[in-house]
CHARMM internal coordinates of N, CA and C (Angstrom, degrees):
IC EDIT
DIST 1 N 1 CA 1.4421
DIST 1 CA 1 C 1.5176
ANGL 1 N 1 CA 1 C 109.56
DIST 1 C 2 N 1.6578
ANGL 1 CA 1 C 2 N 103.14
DIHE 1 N 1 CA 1 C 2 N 151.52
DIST 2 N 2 CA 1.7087
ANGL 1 C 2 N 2 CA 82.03
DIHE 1 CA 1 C 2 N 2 CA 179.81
DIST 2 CA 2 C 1.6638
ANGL 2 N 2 CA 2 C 99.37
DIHE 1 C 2 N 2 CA 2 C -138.40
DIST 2 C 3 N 0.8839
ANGL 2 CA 2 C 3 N 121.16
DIHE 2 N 2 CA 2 C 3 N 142.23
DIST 3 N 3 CA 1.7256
ANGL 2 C 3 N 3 CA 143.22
DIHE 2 CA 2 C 3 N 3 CA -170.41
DIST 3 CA 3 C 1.4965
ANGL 3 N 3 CA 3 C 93.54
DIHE 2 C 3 N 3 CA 3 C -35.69
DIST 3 C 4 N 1.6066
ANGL 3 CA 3 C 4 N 102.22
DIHE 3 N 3 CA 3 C 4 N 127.06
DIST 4 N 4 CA 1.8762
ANGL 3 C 4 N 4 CA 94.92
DIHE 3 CA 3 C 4 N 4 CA 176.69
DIST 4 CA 4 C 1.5834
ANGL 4 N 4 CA 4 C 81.42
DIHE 3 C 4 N 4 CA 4 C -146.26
DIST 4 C 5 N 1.9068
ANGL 4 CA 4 C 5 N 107.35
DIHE 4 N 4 CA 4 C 5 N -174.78
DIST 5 N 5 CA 1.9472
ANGL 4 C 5 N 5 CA 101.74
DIHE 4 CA 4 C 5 N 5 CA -157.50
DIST 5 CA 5 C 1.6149
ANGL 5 N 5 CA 5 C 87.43
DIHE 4 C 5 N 5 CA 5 C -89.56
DIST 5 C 6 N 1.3750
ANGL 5 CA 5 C 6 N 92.97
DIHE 5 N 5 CA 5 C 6 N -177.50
DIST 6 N 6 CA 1.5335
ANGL 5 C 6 N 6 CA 121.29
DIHE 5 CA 5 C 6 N 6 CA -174.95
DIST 6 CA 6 C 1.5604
ANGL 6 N 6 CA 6 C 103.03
DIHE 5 C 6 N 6 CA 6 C -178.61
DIST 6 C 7 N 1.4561
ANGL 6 CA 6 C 7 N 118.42
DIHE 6 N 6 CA 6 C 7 N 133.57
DIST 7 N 7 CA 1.2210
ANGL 6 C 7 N 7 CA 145.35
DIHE 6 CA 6 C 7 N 7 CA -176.46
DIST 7 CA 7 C 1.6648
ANGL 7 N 7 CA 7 C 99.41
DIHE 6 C 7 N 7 CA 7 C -42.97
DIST 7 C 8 N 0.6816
ANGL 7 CA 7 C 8 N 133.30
DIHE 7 N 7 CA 7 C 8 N 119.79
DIST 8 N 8 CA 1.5394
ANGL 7 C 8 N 8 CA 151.61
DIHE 7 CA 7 C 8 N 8 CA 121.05
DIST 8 CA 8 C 1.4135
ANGL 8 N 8 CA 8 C 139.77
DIHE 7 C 8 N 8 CA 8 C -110.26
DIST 8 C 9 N 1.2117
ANGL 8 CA 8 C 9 N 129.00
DIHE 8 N 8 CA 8 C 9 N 161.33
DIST 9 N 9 CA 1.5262
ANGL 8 C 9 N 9 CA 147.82
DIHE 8 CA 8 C 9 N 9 CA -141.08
DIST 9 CA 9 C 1.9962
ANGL 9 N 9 CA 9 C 78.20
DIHE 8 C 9 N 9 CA 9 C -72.05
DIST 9 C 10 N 1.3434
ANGL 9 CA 9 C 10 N 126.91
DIHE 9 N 9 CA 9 C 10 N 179.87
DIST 10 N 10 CA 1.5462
ANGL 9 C 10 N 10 CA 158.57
DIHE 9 CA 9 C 10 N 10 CA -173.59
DIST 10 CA 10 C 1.7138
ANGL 10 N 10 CA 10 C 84.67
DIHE 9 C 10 N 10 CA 10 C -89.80
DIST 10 C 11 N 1.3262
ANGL 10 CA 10 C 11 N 114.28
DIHE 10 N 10 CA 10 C 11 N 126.72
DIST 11 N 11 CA 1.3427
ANGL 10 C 11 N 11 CA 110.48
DIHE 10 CA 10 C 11 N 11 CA 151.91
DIST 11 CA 11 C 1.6251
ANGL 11 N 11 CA 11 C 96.13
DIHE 10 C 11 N 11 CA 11 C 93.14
DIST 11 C 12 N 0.8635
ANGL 11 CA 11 C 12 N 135.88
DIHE 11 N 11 CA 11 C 12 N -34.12
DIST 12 N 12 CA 1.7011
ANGL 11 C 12 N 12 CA 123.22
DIHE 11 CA 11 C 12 N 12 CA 166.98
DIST 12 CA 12 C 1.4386
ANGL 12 N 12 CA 12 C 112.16
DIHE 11 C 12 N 12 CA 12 C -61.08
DIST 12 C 13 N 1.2050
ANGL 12 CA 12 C 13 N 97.66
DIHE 12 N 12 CA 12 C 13 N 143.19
DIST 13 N 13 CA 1.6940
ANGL 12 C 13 N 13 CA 106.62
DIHE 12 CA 12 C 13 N 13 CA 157.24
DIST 13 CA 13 C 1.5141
ANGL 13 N 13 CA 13 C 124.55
DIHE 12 C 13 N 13 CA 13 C -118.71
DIST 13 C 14 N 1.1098
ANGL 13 CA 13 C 14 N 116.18
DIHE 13 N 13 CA 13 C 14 N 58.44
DIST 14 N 14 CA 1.8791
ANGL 13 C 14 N 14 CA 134.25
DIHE 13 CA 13 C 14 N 14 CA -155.79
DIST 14 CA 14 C 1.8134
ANGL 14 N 14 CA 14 C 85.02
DIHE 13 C 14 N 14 CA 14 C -104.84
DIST 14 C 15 N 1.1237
ANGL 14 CA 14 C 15 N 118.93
DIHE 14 N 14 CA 14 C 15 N 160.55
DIST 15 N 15 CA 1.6183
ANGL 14 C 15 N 15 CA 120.29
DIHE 14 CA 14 C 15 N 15 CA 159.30
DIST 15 CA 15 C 1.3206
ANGL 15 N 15 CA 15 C 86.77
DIHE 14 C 15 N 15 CA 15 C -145.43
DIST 15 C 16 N 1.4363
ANGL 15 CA 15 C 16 N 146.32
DIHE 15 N 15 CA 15 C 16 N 86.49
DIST 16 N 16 CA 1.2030
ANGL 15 C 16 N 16 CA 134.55
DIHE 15 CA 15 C 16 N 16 CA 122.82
DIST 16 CA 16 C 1.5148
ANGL 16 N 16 CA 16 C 160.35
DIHE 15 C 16 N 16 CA 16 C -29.89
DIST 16 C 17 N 1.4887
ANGL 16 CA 16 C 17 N 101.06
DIHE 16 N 16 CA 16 C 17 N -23.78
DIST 17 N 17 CA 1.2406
ANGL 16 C 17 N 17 CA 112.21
DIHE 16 CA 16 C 17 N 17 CA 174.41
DIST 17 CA 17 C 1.8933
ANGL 17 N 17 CA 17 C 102.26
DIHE 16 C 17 N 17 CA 17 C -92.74
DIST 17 C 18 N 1.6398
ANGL 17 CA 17 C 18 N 99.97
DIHE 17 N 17 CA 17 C 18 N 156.05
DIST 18 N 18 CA 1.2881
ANGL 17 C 18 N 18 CA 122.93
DIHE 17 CA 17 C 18 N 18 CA -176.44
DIST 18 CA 18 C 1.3762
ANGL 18 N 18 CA 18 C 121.04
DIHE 17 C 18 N 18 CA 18 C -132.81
DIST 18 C 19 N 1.3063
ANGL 18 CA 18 C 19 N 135.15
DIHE 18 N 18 CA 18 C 19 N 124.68
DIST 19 N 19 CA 1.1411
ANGL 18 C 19 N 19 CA 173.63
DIHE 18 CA 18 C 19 N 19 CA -178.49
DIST 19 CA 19 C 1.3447
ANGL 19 N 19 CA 19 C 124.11
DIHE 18 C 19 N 19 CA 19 C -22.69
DIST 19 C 20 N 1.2586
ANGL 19 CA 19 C 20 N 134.47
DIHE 19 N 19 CA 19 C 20 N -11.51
DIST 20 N 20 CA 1.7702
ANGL 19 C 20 N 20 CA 116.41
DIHE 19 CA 19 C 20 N 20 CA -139.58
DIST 20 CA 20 C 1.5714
ANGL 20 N 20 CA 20 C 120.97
DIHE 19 C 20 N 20 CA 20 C -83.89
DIST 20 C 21 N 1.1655
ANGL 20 CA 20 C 21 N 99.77
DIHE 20 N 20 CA 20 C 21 N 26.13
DIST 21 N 21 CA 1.5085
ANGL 20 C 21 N 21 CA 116.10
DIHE 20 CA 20 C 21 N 21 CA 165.02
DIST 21 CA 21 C 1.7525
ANGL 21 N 21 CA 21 C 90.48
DIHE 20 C 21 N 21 CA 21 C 60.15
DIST 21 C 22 N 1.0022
ANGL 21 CA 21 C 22 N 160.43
DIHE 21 N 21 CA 21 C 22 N -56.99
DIST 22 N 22 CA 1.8488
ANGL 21 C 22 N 22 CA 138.25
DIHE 21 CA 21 C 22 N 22 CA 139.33
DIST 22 CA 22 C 1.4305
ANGL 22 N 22 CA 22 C 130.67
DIHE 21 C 22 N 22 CA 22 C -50.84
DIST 22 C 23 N 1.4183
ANGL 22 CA 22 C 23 N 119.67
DIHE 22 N 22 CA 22 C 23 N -19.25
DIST 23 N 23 CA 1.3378
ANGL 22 C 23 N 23 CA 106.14
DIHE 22 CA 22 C 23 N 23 CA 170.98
DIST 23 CA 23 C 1.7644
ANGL 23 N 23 CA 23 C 94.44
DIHE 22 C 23 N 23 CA 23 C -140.16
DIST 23 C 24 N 1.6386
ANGL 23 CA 23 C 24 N 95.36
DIHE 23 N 23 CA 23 C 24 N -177.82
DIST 24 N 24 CA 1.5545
ANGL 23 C 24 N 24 CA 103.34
DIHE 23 CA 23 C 24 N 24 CA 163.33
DIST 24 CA 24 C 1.2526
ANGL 24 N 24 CA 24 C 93.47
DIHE 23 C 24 N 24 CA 24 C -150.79
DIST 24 C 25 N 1.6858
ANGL 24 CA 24 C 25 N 114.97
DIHE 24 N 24 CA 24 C 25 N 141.85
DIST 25 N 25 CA 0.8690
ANGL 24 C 25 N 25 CA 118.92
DIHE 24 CA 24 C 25 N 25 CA 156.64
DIST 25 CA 25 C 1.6346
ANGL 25 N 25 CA 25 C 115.21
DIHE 24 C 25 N 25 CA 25 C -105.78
DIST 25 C 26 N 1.3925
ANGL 25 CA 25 C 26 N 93.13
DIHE 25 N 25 CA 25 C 26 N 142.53
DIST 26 N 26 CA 1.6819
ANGL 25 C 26 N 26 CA 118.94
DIHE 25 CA 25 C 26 N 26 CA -157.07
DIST 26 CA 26 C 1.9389
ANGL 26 N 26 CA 26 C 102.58
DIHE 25 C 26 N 26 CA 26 C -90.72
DIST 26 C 27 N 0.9954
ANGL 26 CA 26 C 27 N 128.18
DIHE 26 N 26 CA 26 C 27 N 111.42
DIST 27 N 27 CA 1.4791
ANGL 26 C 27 N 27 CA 103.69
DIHE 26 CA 26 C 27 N 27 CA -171.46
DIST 27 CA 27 C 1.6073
ANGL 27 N 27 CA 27 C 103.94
DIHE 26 C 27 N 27 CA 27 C -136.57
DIST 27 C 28 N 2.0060
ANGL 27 CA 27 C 28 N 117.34
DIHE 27 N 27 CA 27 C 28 N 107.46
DIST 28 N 28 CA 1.1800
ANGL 27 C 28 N 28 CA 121.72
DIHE 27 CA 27 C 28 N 28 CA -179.45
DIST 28 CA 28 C 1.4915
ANGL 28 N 28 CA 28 C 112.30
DIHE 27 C 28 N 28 CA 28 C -62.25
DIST 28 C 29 N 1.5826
ANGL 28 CA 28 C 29 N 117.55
DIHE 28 N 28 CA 28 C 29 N 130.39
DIST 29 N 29 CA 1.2969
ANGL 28 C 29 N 29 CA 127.44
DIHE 28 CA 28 C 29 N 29 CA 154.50
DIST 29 CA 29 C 0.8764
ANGL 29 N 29 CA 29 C 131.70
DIHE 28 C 29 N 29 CA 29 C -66.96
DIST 29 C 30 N 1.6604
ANGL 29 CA 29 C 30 N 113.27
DIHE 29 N 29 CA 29 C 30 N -38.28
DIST 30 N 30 CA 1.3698
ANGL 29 C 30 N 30 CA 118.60
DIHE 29 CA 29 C 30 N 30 CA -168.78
DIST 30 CA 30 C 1.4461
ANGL 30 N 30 CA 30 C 134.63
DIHE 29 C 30 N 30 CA 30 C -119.77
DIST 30 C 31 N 1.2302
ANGL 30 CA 30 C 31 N 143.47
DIHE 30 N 30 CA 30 C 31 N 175.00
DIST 31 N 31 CA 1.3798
ANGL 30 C 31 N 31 CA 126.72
DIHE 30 CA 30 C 31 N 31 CA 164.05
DIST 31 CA 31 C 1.0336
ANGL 31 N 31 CA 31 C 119.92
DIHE 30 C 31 N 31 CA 31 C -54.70
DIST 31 C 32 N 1.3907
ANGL 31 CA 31 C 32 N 130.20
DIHE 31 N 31 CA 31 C 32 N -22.48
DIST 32 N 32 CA 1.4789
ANGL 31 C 32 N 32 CA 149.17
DIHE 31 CA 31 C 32 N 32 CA -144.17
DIST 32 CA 32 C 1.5706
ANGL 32 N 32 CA 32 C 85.81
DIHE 31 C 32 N 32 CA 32 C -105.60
DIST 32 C 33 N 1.6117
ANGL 32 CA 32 C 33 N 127.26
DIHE 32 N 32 CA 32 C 33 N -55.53
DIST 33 N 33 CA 1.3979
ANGL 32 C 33 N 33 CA 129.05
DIHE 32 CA 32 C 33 N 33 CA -149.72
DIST 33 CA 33 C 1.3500
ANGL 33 N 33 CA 33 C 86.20
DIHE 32 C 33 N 33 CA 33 C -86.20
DIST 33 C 34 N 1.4957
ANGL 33 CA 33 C 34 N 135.53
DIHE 33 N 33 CA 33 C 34 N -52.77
DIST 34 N 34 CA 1.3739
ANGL 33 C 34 N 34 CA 130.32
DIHE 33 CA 33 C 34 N 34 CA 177.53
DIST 34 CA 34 C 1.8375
ANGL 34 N 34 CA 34 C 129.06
DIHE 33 C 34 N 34 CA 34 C -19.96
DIST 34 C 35 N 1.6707
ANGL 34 CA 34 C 35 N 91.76
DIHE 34 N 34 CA 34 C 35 N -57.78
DIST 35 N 35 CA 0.9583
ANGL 34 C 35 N 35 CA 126.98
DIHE 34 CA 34 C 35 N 35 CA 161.49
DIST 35 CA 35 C 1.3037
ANGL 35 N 35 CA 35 C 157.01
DIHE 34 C 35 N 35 CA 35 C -36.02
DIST 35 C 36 N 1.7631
ANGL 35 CA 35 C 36 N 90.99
DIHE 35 N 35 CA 35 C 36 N -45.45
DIST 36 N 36 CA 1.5003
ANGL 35 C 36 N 36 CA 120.26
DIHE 35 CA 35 C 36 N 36 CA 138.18
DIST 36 CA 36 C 1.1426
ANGL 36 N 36 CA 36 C 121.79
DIHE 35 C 36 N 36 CA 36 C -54.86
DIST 36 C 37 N 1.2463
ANGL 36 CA 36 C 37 N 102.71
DIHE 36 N 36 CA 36 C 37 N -72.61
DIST 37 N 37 CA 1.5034
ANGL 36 C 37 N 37 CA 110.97
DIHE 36 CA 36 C 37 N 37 CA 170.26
DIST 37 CA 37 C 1.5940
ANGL 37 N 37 CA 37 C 127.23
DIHE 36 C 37 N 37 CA 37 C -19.15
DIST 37 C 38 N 1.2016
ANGL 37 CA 37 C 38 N 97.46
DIHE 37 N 37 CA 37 C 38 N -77.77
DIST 38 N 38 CA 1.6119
ANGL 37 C 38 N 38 CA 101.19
DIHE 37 CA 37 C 38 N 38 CA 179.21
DIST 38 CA 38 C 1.3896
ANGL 38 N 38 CA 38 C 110.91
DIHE 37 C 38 N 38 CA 38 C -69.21
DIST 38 C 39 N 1.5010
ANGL 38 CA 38 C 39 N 130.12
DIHE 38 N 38 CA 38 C 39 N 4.49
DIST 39 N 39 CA 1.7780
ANGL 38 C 39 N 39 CA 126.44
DIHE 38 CA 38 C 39 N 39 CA 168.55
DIST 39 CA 39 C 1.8267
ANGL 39 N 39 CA 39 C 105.40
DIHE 38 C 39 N 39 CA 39 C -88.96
DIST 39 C 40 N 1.8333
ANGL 39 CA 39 C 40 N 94.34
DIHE 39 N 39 CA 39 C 40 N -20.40
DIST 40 N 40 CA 1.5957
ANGL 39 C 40 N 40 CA 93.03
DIHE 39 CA 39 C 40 N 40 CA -157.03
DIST 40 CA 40 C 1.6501
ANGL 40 N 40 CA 40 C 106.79
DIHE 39 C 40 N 40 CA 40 C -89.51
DIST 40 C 41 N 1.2268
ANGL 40 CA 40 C 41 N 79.41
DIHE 40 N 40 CA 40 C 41 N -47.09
DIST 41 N 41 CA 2.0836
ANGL 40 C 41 N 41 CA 105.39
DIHE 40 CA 40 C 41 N 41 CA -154.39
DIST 41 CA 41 C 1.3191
ANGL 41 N 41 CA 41 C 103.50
DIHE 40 C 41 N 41 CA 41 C -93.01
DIST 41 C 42 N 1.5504
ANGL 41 CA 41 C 42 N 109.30
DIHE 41 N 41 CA 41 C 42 N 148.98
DIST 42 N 42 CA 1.4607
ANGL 41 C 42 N 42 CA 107.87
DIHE 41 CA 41 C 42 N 42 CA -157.88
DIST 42 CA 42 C 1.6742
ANGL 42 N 42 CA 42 C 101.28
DIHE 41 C 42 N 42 CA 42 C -76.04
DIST 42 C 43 N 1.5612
ANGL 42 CA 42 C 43 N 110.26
DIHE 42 N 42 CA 42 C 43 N 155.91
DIST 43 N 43 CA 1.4600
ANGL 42 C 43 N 43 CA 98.74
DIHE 42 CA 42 C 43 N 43 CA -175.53
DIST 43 CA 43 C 1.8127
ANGL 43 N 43 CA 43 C 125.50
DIHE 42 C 43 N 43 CA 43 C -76.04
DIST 43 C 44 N 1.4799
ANGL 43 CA 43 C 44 N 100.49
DIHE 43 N 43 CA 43 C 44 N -2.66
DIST 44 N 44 CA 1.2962
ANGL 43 C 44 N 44 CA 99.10
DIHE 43 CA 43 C 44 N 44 CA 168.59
DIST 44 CA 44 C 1.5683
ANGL 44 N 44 CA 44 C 110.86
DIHE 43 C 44 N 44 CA 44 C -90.99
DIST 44 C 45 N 1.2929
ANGL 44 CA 44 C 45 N 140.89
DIHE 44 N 44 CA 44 C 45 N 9.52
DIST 45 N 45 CA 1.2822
ANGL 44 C 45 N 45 CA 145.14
DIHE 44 CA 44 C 45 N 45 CA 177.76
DIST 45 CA 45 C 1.8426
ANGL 45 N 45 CA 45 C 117.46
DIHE 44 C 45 N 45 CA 45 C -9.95
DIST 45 C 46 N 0.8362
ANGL 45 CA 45 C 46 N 145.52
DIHE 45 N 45 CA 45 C 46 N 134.02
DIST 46 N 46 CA 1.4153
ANGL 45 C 46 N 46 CA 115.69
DIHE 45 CA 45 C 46 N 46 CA 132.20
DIST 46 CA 46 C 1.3389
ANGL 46 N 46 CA 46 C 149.30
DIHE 45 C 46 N 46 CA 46 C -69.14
DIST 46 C 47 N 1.7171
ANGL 46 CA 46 C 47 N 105.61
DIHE 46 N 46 CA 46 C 47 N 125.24
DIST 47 N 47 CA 1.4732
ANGL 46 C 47 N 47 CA 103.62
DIHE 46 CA 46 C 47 N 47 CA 171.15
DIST 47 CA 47 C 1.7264
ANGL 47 N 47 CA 47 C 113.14
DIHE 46 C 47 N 47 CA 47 C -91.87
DIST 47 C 48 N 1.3847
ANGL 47 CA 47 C 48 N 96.81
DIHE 47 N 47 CA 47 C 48 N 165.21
DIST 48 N 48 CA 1.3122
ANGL 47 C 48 N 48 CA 99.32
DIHE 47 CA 47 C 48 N 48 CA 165.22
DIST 48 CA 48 C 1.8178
ANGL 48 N 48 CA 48 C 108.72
DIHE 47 C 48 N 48 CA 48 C -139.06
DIST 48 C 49 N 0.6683
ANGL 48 CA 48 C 49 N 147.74
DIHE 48 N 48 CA 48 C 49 N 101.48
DIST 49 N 49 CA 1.8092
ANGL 48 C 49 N 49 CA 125.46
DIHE 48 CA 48 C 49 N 49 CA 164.61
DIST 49 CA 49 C 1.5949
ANGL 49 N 49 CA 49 C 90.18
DIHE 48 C 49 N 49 CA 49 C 91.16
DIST 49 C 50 N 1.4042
ANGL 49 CA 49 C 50 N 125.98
DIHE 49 N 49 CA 49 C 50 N 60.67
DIST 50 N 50 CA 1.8673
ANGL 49 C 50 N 50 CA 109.80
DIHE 49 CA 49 C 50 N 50 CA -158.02
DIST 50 CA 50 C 1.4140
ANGL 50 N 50 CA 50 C 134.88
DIHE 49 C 50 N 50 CA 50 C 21.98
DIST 50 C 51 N 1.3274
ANGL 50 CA 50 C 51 N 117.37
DIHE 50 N 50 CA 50 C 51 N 28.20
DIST 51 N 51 CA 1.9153
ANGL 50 C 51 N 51 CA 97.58
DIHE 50 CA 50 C 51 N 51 CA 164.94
DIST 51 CA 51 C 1.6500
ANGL 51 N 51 CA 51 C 80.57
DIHE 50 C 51 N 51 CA 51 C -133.06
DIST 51 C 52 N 0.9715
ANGL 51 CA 51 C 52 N 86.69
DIHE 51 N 51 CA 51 C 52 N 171.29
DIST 52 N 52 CA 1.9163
ANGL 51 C 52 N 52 CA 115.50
DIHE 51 CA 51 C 52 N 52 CA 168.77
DIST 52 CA 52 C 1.4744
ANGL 52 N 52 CA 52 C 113.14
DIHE 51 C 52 N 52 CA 52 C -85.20
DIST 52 C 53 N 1.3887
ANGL 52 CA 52 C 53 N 94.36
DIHE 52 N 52 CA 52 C 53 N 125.39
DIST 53 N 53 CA 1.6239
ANGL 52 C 53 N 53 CA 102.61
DIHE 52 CA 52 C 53 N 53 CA 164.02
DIST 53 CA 53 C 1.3754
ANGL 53 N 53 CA 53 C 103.91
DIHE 52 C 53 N 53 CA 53 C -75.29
DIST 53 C 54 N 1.9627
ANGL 53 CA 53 C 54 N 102.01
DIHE 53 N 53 CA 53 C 54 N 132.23
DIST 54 N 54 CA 1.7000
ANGL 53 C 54 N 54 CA 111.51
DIHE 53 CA 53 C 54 N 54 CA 169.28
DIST 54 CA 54 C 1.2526
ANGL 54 N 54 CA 54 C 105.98
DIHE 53 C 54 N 54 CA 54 C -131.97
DIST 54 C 55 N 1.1519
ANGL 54 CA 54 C 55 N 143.42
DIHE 54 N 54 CA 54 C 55 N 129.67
DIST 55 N 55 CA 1.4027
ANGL 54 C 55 N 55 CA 157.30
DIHE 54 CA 54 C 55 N 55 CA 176.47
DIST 55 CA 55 C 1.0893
ANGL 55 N 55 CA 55 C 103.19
DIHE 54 C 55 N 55 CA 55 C -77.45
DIST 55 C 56 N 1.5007
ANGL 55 CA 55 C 56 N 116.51
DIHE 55 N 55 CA 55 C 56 N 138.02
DIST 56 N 56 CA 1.4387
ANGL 55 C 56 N 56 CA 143.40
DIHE 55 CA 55 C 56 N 56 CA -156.65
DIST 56 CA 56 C 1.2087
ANGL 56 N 56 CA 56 C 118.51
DIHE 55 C 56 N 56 CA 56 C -47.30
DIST 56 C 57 N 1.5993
ANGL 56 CA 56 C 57 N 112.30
DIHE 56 N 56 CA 56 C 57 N -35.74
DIST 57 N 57 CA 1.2288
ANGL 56 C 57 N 57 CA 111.52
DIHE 56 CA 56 C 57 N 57 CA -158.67
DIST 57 CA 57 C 1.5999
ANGL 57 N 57 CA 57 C 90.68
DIHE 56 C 57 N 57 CA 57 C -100.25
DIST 57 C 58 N 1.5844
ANGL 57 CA 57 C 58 N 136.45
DIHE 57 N 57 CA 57 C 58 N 6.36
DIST 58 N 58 CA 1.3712
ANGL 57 C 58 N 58 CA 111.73
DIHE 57 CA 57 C 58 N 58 CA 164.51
DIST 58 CA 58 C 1.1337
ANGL 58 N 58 CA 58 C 121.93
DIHE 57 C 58 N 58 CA 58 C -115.69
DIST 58 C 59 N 1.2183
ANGL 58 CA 58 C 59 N 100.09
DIHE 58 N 58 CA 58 C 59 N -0.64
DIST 59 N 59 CA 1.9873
ANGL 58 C 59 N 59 CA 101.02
DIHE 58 CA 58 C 59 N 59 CA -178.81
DIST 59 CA 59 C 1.6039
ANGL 59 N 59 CA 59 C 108.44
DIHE 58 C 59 N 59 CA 59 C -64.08
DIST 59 C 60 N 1.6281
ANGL 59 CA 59 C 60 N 135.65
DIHE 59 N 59 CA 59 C 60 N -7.60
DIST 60 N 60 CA 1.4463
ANGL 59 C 60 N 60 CA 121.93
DIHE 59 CA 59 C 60 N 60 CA 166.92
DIST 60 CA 60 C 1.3731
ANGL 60 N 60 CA 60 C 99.06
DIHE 59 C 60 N 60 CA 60 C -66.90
DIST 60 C 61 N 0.7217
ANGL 60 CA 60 C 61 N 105.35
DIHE 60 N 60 CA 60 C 61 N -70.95
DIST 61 N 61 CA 2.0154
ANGL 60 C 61 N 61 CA 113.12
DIHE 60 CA 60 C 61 N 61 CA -166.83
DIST 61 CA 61 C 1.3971
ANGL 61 N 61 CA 61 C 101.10
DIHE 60 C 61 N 61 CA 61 C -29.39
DIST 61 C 62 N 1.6146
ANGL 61 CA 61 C 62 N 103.80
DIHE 61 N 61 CA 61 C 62 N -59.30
DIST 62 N 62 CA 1.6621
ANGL 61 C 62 N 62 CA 109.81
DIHE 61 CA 61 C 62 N 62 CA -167.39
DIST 62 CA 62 C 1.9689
ANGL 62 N 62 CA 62 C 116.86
DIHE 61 C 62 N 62 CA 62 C -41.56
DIST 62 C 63 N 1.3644
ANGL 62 CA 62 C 63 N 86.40
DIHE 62 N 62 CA 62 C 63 N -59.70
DIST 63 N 63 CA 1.8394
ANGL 62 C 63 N 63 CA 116.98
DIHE 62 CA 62 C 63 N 63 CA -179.97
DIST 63 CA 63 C 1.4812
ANGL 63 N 63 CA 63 C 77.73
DIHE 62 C 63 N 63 CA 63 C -58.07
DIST 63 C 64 N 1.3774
ANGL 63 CA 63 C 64 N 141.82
DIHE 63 N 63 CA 63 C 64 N -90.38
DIST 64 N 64 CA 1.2213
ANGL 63 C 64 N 64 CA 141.73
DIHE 63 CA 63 C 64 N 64 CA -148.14
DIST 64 CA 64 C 1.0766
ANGL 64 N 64 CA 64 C 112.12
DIHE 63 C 64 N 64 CA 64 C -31.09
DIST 64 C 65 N 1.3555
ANGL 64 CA 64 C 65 N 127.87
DIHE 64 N 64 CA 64 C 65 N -47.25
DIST 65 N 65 CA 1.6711
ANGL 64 C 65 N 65 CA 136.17
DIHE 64 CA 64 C 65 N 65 CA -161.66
DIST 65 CA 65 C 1.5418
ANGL 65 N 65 CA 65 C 100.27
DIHE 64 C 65 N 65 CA 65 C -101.22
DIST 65 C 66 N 1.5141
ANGL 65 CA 65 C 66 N 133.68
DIHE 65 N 65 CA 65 C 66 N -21.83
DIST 66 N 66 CA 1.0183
ANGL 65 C 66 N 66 CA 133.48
DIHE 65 CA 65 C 66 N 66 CA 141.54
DIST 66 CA 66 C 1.4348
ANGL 66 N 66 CA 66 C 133.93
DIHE 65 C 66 N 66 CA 66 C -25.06
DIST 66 C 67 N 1.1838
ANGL 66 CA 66 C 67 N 91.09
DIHE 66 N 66 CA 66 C 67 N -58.42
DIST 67 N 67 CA 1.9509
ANGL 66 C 67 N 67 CA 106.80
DIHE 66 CA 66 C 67 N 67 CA -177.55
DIST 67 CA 67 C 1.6475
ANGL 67 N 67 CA 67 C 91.91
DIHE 66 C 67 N 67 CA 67 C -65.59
DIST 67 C 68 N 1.4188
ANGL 67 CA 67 C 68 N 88.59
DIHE 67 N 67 CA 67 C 68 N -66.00
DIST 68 N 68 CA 1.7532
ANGL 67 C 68 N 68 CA 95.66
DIHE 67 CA 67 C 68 N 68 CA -173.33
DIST 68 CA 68 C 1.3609
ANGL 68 N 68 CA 68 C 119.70
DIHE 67 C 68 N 68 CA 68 C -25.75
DIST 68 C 69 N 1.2854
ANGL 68 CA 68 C 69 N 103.12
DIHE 68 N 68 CA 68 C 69 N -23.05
DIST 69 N 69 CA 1.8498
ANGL 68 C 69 N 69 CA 117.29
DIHE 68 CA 68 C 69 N 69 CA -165.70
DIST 69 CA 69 C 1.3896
ANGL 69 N 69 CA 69 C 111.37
DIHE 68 C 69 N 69 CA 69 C -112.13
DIST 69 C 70 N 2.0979
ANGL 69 CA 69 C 70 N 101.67
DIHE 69 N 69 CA 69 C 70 N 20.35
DIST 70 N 70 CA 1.7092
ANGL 69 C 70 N 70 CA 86.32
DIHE 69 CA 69 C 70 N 70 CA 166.52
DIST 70 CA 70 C 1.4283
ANGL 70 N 70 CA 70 C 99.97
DIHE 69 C 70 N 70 CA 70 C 98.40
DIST 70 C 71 N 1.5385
ANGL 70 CA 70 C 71 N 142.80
DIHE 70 N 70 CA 70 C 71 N -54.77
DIST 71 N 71 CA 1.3318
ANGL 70 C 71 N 71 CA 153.99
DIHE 70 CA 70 C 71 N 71 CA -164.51
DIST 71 CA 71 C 1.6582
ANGL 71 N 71 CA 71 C 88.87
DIHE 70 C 71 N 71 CA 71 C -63.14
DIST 71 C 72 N 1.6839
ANGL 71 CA 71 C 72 N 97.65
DIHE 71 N 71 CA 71 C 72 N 158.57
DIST 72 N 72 CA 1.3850
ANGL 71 C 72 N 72 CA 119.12
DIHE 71 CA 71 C 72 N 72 CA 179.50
DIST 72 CA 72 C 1.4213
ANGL 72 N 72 CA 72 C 98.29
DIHE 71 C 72 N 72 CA 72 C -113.32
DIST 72 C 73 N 1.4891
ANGL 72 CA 72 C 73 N 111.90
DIHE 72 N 72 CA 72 C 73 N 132.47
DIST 73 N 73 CA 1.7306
ANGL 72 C 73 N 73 CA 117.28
DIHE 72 CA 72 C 73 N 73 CA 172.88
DIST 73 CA 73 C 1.4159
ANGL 73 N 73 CA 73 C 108.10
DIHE 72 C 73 N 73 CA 73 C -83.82
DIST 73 C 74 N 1.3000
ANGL 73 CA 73 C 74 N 152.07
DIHE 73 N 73 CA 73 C 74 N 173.58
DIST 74 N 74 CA 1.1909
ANGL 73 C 74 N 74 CA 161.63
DIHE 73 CA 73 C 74 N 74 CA 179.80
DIST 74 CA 74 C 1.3107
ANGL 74 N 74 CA 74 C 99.95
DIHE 73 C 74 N 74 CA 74 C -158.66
END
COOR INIT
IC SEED 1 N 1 CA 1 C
IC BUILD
């Protein structure tokens, strides 16, 4: 897998999210990203290793409405 962006707070330099060209896992840093999380993503989500598994074809939208919401992509 190789390091791709994921929402974090203004001013971090974290890249949490990961790559596998079929999934991404989504992984909150913060209280703030948590937060999102549980306003955005359904509450049965999958975790794995703390981030959420997201399948390829929804992580634009996700990140999309992310930014939209103020969050920084990496």
């Amino acid at each position: 897998m190789r390091p791709s962006p994921f929402f974090v707070e203004p001013g971090s330099s974290r890249s949490p999210l990961l790559d596998a060209d079929l999934i991404y896992l989504l992984k909150p840093l913060t209280n703030v990203a948590h937060a999102w999380v549980a306003e955005h993503l359904p509450a049965d989500a999958t975790w794995w290793c703390g981030a959420i598994v997201v399948e390829h074809r929804y992580i634009g939208p996700i990140i999309g409405v992310a930014i939209g919401d103020g969050l920084v992509v990496r």
